[in-house]
N, C-alpha and C positions, 0 to 999 in steps of 0.2 A: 199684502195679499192683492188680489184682483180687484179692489175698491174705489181703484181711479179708474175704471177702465169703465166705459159706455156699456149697458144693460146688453145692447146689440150686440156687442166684440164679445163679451163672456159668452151670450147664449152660441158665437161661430165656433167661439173654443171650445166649449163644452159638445158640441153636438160632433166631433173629431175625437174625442174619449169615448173609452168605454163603460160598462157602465157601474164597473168597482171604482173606477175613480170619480164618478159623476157621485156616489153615493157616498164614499170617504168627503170630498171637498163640501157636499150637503152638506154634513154633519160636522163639520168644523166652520162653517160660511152661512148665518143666516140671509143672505143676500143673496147665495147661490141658489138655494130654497126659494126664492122669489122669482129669480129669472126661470127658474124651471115650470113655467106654468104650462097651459096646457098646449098651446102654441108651438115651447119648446118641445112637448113630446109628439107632438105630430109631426116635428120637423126632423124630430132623430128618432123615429120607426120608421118612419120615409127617408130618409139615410141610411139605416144600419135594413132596408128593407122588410119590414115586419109590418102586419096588417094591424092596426089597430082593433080590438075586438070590444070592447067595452069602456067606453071614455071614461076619468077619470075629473075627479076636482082638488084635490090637494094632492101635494108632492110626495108622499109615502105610499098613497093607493098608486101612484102612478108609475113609479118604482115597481111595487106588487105586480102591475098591471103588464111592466116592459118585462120582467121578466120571467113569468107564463106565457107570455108569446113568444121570447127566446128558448123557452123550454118545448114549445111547441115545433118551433121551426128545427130546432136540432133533434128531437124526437123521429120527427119525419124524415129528415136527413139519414139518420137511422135504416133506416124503414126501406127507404129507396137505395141505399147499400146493401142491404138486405135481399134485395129483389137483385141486384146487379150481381150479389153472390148467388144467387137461385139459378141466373140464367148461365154464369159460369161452371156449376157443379150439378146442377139439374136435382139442386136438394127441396123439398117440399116445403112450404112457408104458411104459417097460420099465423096471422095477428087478428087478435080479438078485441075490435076498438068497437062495435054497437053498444056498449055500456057506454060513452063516456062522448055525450051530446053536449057537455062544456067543457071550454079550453080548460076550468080549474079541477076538474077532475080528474086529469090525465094524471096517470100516476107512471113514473118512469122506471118503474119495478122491472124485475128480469120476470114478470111474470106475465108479461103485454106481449112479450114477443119468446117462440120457440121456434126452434126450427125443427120440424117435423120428418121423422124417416118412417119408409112404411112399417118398419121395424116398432111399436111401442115400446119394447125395452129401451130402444136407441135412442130417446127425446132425450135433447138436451138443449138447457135454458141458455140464454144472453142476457 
């Protein structure tokens, strides 16, 4: 395994992965669990560009942690495609996010976003 290798060289390898592999090699590596400390996750959200929102202390929350803000950043992504198709078809867009004042509540249901015609019969979900 990676067990000769300097704590430093794992954490450059690791933060070059994604993060189904960073969480497979966890859980076969308790060593890997240790270079993953908080350091590391500041250093691969500031790589993979994700805002950290809520710091974390051990390597399971933080996991949790990387991936509602991955959930967040592709949500949005969403959202701004959404609008790119509105200004393309001149179709009407309603997203109803004032519920949902933390990142763990976003829920990615097709029921956050509709795309609205003036027609009411004609709503249909995403």
């Amino acid at each position: 395994m990676l067990t000769d290798l300097p704590f430093d060289n794992i954490k450059q390898i690791l933060l070059y992965h994604d993060i189904e592999t960073i969480i497979n090699i966890g859980l076969t590596c308790k060593m890997i669990r240790q270079v993953c400390n908080k350091d590391f996750w500041v250093d691969k959200c500031s790589y993979d560009n994700l805002i950290i929102i809520t710091p974390r202390d051990n390597y399971s929350d933080w996991i949790t942690e990387y991936m509602m803000i991955l959930r967040v950043k592709i949500l949005l992504f969403c959202v701004f495609k959404l609008s790119q198709f509105y200004l393309l078809f001149g179709t009407y867009i309603s997203i109803n996010i004032n519920h949902y004042t933390n990142h763990e509540n976003i829920n990615l249901s097709s029921k956050l976003i509709r795309l609205k015609d003036p027609n009411p019969a004609n709503y249909y979900s995403t």
